[in-house]
N, C-alpha and C positions, 0 to 999 in steps of 0.2 A: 504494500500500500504506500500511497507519495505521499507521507505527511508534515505538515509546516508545522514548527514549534514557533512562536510568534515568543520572543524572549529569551536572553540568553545568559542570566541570572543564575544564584544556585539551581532552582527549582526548572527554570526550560534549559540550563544543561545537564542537568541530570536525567529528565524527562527523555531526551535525546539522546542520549548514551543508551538508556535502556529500549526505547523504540529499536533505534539501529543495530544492539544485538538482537534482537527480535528479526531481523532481517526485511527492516522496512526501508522504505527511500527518503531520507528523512531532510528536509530543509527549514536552517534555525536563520530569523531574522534578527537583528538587534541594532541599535541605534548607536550604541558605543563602540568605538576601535576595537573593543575586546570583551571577552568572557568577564562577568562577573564584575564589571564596572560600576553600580548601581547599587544599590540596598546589599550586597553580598560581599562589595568591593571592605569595608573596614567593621564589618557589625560587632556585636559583642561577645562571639567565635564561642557562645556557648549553646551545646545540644542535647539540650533539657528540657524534659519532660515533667520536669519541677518547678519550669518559669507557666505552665500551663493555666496558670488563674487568668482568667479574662480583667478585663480591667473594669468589666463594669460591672457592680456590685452595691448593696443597699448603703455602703458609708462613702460612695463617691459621688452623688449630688451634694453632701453637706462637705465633703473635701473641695471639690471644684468650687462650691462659694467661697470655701475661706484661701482659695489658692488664685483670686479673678484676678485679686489685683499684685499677684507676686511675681517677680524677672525670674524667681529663683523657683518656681513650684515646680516639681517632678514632672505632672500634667497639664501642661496651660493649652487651652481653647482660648482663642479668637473670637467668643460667641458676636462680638458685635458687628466681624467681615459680613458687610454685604454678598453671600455666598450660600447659594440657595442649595449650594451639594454639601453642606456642612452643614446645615441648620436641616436639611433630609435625613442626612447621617447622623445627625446629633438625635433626632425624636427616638429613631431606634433603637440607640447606644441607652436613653434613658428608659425603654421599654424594657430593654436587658438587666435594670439593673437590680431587678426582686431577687429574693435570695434560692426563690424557684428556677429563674430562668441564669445565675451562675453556676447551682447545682447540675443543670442541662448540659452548661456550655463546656465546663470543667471534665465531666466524665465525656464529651466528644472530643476537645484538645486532648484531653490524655490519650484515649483509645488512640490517635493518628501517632502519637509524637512518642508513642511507646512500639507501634508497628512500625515507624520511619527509626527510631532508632535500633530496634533487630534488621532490619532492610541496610542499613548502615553498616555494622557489623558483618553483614553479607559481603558488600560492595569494597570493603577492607580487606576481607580475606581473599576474594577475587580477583580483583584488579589492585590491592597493593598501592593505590593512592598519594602519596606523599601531601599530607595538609597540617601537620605537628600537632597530631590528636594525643589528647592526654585522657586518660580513662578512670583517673582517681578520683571521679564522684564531685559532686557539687553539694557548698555548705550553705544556706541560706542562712544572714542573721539578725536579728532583730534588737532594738533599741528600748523601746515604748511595750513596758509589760501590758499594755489593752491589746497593741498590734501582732503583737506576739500570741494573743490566744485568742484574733480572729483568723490570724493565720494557722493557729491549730485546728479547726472548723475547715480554712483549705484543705489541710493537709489529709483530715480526714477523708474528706471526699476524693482525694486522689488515692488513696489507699485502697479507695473501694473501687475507685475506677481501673485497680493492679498496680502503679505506681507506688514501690516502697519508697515513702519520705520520714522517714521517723526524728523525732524530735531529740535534740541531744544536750548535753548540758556544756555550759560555756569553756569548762575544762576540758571536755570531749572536741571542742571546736579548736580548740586553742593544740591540741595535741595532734587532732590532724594536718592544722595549716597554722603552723608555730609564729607565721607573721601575722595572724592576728593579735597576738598577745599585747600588739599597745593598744588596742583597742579591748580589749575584753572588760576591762574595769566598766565600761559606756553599755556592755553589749544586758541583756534578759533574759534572750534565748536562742535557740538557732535550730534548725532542720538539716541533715542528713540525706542527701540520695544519692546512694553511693552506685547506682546505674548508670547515673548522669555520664555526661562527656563534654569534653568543649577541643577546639582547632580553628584553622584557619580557613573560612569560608571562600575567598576568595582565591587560595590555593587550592582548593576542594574543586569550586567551579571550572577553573582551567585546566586540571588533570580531567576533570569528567567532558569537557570540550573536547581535550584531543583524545581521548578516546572514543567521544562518537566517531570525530574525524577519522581514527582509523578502521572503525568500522563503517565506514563510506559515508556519514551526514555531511554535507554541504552548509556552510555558515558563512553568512553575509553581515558585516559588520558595518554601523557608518551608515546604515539604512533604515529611514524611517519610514513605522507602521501607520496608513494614515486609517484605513480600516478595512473592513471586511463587505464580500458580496456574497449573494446569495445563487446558487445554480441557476440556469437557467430553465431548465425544463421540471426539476423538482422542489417543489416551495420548501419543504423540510432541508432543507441542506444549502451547507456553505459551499461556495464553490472555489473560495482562497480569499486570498488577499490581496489590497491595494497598497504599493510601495511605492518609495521614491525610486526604486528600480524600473518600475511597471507592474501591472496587477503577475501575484505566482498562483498561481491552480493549483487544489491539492485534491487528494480524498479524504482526507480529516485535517481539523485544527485545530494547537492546543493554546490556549490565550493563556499564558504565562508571564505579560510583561507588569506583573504589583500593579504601582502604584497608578500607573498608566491605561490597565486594563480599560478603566470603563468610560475611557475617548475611543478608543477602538470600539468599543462592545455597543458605542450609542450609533454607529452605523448602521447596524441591522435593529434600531428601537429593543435593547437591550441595558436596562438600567441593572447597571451593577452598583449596590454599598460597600463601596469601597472607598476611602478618605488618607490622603497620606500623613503619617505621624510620623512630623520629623523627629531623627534624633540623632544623636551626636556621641561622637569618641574621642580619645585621645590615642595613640600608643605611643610607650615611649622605650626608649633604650634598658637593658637591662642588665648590658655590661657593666660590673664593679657593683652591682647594687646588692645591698646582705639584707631587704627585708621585702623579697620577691614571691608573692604565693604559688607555689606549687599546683595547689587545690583552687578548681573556679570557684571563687564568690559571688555571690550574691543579698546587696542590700538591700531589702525589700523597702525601708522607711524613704529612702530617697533614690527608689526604681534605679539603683545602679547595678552593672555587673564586670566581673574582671576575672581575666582569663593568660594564663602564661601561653604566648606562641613560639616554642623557641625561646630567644636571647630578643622579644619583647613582651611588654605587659599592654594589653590592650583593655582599655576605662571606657564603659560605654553607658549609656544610658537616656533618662531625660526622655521626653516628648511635647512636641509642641504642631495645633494644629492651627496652621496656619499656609493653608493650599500648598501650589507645586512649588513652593520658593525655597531651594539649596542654597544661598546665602548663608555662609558662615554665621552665625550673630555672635559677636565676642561673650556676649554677657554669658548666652549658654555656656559658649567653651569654658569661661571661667569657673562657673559654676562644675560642670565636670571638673575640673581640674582640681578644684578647692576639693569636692569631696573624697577625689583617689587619696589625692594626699591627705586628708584627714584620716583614710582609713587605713591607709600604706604609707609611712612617712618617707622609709626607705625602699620605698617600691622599684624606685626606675629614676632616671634622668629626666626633673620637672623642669630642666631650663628650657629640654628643647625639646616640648612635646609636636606630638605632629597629631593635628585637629584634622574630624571630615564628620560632615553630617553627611544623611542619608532619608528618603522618603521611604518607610515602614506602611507597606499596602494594609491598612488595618481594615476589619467588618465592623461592624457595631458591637458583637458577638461575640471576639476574636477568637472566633471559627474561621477556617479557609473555605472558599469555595470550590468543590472537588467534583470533579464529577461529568456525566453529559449536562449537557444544555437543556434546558424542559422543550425549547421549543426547534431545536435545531440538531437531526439526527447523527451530524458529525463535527458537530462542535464539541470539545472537551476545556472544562474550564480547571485551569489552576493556578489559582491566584487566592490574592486576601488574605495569605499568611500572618503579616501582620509582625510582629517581633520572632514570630516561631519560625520563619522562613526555612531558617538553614537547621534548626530541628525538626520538620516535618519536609524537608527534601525527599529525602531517599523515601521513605513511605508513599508521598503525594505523585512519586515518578514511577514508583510500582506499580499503582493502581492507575491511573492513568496510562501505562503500557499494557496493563491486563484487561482494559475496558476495549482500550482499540484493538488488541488483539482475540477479541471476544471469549475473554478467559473472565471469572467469577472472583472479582478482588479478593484478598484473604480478610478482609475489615468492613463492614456492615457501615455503607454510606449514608443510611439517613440520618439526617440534619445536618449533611455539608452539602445540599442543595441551594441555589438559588429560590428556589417557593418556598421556604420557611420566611424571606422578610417579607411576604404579601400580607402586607396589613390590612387588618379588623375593617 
C-alpha cells in the first residue's frame, strides 16, 4: 500500500519505520530540514507512564484563577487572546475537569503509555537505537503535604490502571538519586516508578528516520502540508495530499504533524481539539558537575522534569497557551532556569545554558487522538499527544501500523477517538 505519513516528528517517524517494515511504500512529508525538528527536537526526554495525569482536574479552575495574573505560573492561558480555537478548546478542557472525567482520562493515558512503552522495549532490542536511554525509573517529588496526597489519589488510579507508582519516603528518594539530598529538607513526599525511562527524543527520531529510509520510505523535508483532498470517485476517502511540492496521492494517511494537525484536518471540514502548549527547556553541560541526577525527576508542584542524556542535563517544563508563537520569552527561560537550579544546584553549567521552546499538540483531555477517522475510511489520525508525545510513540506507531495493515491492535481504542469531544 502507498502511504503518506504527513509529519516527521517522534510519532510520524516512528509510525514510518514500522509501516515500511511492514513492507508498504511509505512517503513522510515535513516542513523542517530534518527529523525530529519540532516538539521532539529538545522535550523533556522523559518516557513515563507516571507523567500520565491529565492536567485537567477538579483543583485546576481554582489554580488557573490564582495563576491569571503570574509570569511565573506552571500553567498560564491567555484566556483574554481574541482566539476563538482556545476559548473552543478551553470549554472542553473545563468539561474534563470533574474528578469522573480525570478518572477516564488517567486509566486511557496509562493503558497507551504502558503498551508504547513495552512496544519501546521491543524497538531497542530490535533495531538497537542509539538515543542514551536510561532505564533506572522515575522519582516524582512533592513539596506541599495537601499536593502530595492528591497526588496519592493519582497514583492510585494509575495502579489500577497497571502502572506500579508506589509512594516512597524522602530517604528512599534521596538514596536512589543522592542529588537530591539538598533538597530533601523542602521535599513531603515523593513516588516511585521504577518502569519508567527517559532518553533523547530527538536522537530517537533520526535513528527511526533512517531506518525507514533503509527500508525504502521516501522523506521530503522543507515541505509544507497545506492540506488534504478527498478521492474522486469515492466520498469516504482521502485521496492524499496538497504540498508545496504539488498534490502526493496515496492509499492511506496518517496526520501526524501535533500541533499543526488541525490546519490541515480543516481542509476536508474536520475540526480537531487540539491547542499548542508551549513549553520550554534548558540543557546544559554536565562536564565537571558533582551534583548531576542519574534518576529522571520529576517536580510535580512547578510541572518540571529532568532527565541525564549523556554528559547533559536536560530542565524542561512550564506551559503557556498562547497560539502558534515559538518566540523565546526570557521571562519563561528564567523561570526554568531559576527552578533546575533550585532543585540541582550542582547540576550542570548554569552560565551557559542553551534554551528552546516547543509547541506541545495538547486535547482538552490529554488523551491522543488515535485511530481511523469516523468519517474518512483511510485517514488514520495521530496526533494530540500533548507532553506524552515521545512516551506514547512506539505504542501510537504500533497501532496505527496494525490498523492499516488490517491486523487487530493489541490495546482497546475507545476513547482515543475523535466522537468523544461531540458535545451535549
Amino acid at each position: 500500500m502507498n502511504v503518506l505519513v504527513l509529519g516527521a516528528g517522534v510519532i510520524g517517524a516512528t509510525t514510518a519505520c514500522l509501516l515500511a517494515r511492514d513492507g508498504h511504500r511509505v512517503t513522510v512529508v515535513d516542513r523542517q530540514p530534518g527529523p525530529g525538528l519540532e516538539t521532539s527536537f529538545a522535550n523533556g526526554g522523559q518516557i513515563a507512564a507516571s507523567h500520565s495525569e491529565p492536567w485537567a482536574g477538579p483543583q485546576i479552575p481554582g489554580l488557573l484563577l490564582r495563576w491569571l495574573a503570574r509570569d511565573d505560573a506552571p500553567l498560564q492561558f491567555r484566556w483574554l487572546r481574541a482566539d476563538p480555537a482556545l476559548w473552543s478548546w478551553g470549554l472542553r478542557f473545563l468539561l474534563n475537569c470533574s474528578a469522573g472525567a480525570r478518572a477516564r482520562n488517567v486509566d486511557r493515558a496509562v493503558r497507551l503509555a504502558l503498551y508504547s512503552r513495552d512496544r519501546l522495549r521491543v524497538i531497542r532490542e530490535t533495531m538497537a537505537p542509539d538515543y542514551d536511554a536510561r532505564t533506572e525509573g522515575i522519582i516524582h517529588i512533592h513539596r506541599d503535604p495537601k499536593g502530595f496526597e492528591r497526588a496519592r489519589a493519582i497514583a492510585d488510579l494509575m495502579t489500577a490502571a497497571g502502572l506500579e507508582r508506589r509512594p516512597i519516603s524522602i530517604e528512599e528518594a534521596v538514596a536512589l538519586e543522592p542529588a537530591l539530598a539538598h533538597a530533601a529538607p523542602s521535599l513531603s513526599g515523593a513516588f516511585f516508578s521504577p518502569g519508567d525511562e527517559n532518553g533523547d527524543a530527538h536522537k530517537f527520531t533520526v535513528a527511526m528516520a533512517e531506518a525507514a529510509a533503509r527500508h525504502g520510505a521516501t522523506f521530503h523535508y522543507g515541505v509544507e502540508v497545506h492540506g488534504l483532498y478527498r478521492a474522486l470517485r469515492v466520498r469516504r476517502t482521502v485521496g492524499g495530499a496538497t504540498t508545496s511540492l504539488g498534490p502526493m496521492p496515496a492509499d492511506a494517511v496518517v496526520l501526524a504533524l501535533g500541533s499543526f494537525s488541525p490546519q490541515v484536518a480543516r481542509s476536508i471540514d474536520m475540526n480537531l481539539p487540539i491547542y499548542p502548549a508551549k513549553g520550554y527547556s534548558i540543557t546544559l553541560d554536565t562536564q565537571g558537575a558533582t551534583g548531576v541526577p542519574s534518576v529522571s525527576v520529576t517536580d510535580d508542584e512547578v510541572r518540571m522534569v529532568y532527565s541525564r542524556l549523556g554528559d547533559r542535563l536536560r530542565c524542561a517544563g512550564t506551559a503557556a497557551f498562547e497560539g502558534w508563537n515559538t518566540t523565546l520569552n526570557p521571562a519563561r527561560v528564567a523561570l526554568t532556569l531559576r527552578n533546575a537550579r533550585a532543585l540541582f544546584p550542582e547540576g550542570g553549567n548554569y552560565d551557559a545554558p542553551d534554551p528552546w521552546c516547543g509547541l506541545r499538540p495538547a486535547t482538552p483531555d490529554s488523551v491522543p487522538l488515535l485511530g481511523p477517522s469516523p468519517r474518512l475510511d483511510n485517514l488514520f489520525l495521530n496526533t494530540g499527544h500533548g507532553t506524552m508525545g515521545w512516551a506514547m510513540a512506539a505504542g501510537s506507531a504500533q497501532v496505527t501500523a496494525d490498523l492499516i495493515a488490517g491486523r487487530t491492535p493489541a490495546i482497546d481504542l475507545r476513547g482515543f477517538g475523535l466522537e468523544r469531544f461531540r458535545l451535549p
